[in-house]
N, C-alpha and C positions, 0 to 999 in steps of 0.2 A: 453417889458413892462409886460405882462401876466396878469393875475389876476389882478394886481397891479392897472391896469385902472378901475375899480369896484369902486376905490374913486374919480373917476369923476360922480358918482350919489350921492353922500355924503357922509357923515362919517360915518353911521350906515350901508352904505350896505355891504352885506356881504352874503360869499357863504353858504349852508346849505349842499348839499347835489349833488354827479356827479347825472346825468342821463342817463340811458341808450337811446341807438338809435342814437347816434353821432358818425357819421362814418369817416367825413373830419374833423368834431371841436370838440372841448371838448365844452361838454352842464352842466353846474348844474342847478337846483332851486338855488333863491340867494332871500334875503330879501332885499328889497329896501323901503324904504320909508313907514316900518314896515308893507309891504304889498309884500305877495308872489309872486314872479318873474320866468321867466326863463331865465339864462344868458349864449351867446354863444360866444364863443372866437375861432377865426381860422385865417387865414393867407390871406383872399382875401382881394385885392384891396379897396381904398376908393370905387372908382369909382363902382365896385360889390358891394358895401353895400350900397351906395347911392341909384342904382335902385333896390336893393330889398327891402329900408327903405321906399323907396319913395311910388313904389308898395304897399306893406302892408297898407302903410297909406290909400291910394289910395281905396283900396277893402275892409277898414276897413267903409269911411266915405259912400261909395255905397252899402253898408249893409251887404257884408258875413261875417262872422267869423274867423278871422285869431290872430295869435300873432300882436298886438301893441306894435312898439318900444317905450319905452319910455326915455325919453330924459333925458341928462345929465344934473346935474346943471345948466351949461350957456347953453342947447338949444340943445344940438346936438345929433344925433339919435344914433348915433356908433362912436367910439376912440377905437384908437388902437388895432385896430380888433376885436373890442366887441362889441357885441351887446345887450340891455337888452330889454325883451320883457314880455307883459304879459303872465300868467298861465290862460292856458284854462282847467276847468274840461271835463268830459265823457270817454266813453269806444269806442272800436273800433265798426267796423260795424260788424255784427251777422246773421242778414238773409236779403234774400234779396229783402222784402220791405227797410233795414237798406241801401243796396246798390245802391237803384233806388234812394233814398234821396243824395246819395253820388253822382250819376250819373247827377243828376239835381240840385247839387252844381256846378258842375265842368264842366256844357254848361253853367251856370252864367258868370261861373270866364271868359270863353271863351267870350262870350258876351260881359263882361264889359270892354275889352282888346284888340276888333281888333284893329289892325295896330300900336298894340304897340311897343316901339325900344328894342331891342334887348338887351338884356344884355351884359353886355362890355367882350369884348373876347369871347365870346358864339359864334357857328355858332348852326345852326337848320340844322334837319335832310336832310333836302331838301341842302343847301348850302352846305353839304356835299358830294353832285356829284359831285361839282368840288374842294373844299377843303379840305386840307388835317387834317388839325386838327382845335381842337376848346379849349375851357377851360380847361376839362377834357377827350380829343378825341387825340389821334396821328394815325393815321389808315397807317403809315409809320409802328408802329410796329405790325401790325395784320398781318396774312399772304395774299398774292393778293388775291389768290380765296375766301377769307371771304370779304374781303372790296369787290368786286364785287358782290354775295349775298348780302351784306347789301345795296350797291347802288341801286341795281336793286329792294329791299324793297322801298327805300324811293321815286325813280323815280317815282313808282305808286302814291305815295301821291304829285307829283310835279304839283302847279298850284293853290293848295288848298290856301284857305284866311289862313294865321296864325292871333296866338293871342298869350298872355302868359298861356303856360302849368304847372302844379304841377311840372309833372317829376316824381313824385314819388307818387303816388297815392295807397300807400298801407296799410293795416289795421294800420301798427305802425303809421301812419301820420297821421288817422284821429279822434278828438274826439266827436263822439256822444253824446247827452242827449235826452229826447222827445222833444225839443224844437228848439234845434238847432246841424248843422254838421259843425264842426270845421276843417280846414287845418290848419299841421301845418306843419314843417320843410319844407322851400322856399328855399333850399340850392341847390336843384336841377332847381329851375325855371326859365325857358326861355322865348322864342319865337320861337313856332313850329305852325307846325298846331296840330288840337285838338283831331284829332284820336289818338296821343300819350298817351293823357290819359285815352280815353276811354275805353279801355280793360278790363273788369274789372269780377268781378264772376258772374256766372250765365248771361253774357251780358246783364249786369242791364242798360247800357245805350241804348238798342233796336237796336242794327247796325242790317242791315241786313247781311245774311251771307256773302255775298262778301264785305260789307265794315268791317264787323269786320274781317274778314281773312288779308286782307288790311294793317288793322290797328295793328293788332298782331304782325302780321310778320316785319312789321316795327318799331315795338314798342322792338319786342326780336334784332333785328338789333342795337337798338339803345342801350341797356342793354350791348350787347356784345362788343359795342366800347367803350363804357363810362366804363366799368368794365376790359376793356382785361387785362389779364395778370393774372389773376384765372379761376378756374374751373367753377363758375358761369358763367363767361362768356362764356366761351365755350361751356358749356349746353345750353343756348341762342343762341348763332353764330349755333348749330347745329340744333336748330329749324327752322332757316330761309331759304327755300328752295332754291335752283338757279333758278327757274324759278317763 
């Protein structure tokens, strides 16, 4: 179907423009309902779109700032692997009072999320001491001595309360203004525990040094499975120490 499901929001919508930062989906601005959109087209499951339509809505009515799906003619959040969402303005985060704002965004998201279900097919860093793959994870094809390094990262974090994580908590994801810090692209988002996302510059979110060491190391662990098979990743898998 492609693009082609874009006429399930009516007759006038219609694409504008790609956008950059779409790694897994093709992303444009699209005009929908003579009002500016963002529209994502990719390959996952209902079932992946439903808990991350569901979610957004979720953390949209509990007050943070995310893209709102907006729905098809008859009602429905995503077809045919699309998704159409609102445009959020701002710029990324700058300094870092910009990033402590980012950091006490994202113990919200953590908060308003414990003991949420898991995304479908996703496993979390922790389920991955004894499983072998997850969505975007095969750790069959990383070599043993790195999946052992990244186990013995995530073991440390084993015990911890999860929640739903960003996953990707990096300047292109987030939009600033004075007013409000926006997340966007949920393509990565699971259920981890929350030191995944807390890494962040200058340790705007306050870990102390052994939980942010913790958390890094687990966090470059989780980079390098979710990525294997380039050089990013390997740069990652060689930050995470064996012990």
């Amino acid at each position: 179907m492609g693009w082609e499901a874009l006429r399930y929001w009516g007759d006038d919508a219609a694409r504008v423009e790609r956008l950059a930062g779409g790694v897994a989906n093709d992303v444009w601005s699209v005009r929908v309902n003579g009002q500016r959109a963002v529209g994502r087209l990719g390959v996952r499951s209902d079932a992946d779109l439903a808990w991350e339509t569901d979610l957004l809505g979720y953390l949209d009515r509990a007050g943070l700032t995310v893209p709102v799906p907006i729905p098809t003619v008859d009602g429905r959040l995503f077809a045919d692997g699309l998704v159409v969402m609102t445009y959020l303005d701002g710029g990324p985060p700058e300094t870092p009072a910009d990033w402590r704002r980012v950091a006490a965004t994202l113990r919200e998201l953590h908060r308003l999320t414990r003991g949420w279900p898991q995304r479908p097919g996703w496993r979390s860093s922790t389920d991955l001491l004894h499983a072998e793959t997850g969505t975007k994870i095969d750790l069959g094809a990383m070599p043993p001595e790195g999946v052992a390094r990244c186990r013995a990262a995530w073991a440390r974090l084993a015990g911890r309360e999860t929640c739903v994580v960003h996953g990707d908590p990096n300047p292109g994801n987030i939009r600033m203004t004075a007013h409000q810090v926006a997340l966007i692209d949920w393509d990565e988002s699971h259920v981890d525990v929350p030191d995944l996302d807390l890494v962040l510059p200058d340790n705007a979110a306050g870990l102390d040094d052994g939980a942010y060491d913790l958390a890094a190391q687990a966090s470059a662990a989780w980079e390098a499975a979710v990525c294997w098979g380039d050089d990013y990743a390997v740069k990652r898998l060689a930050e995470v120490r064996a012990h």
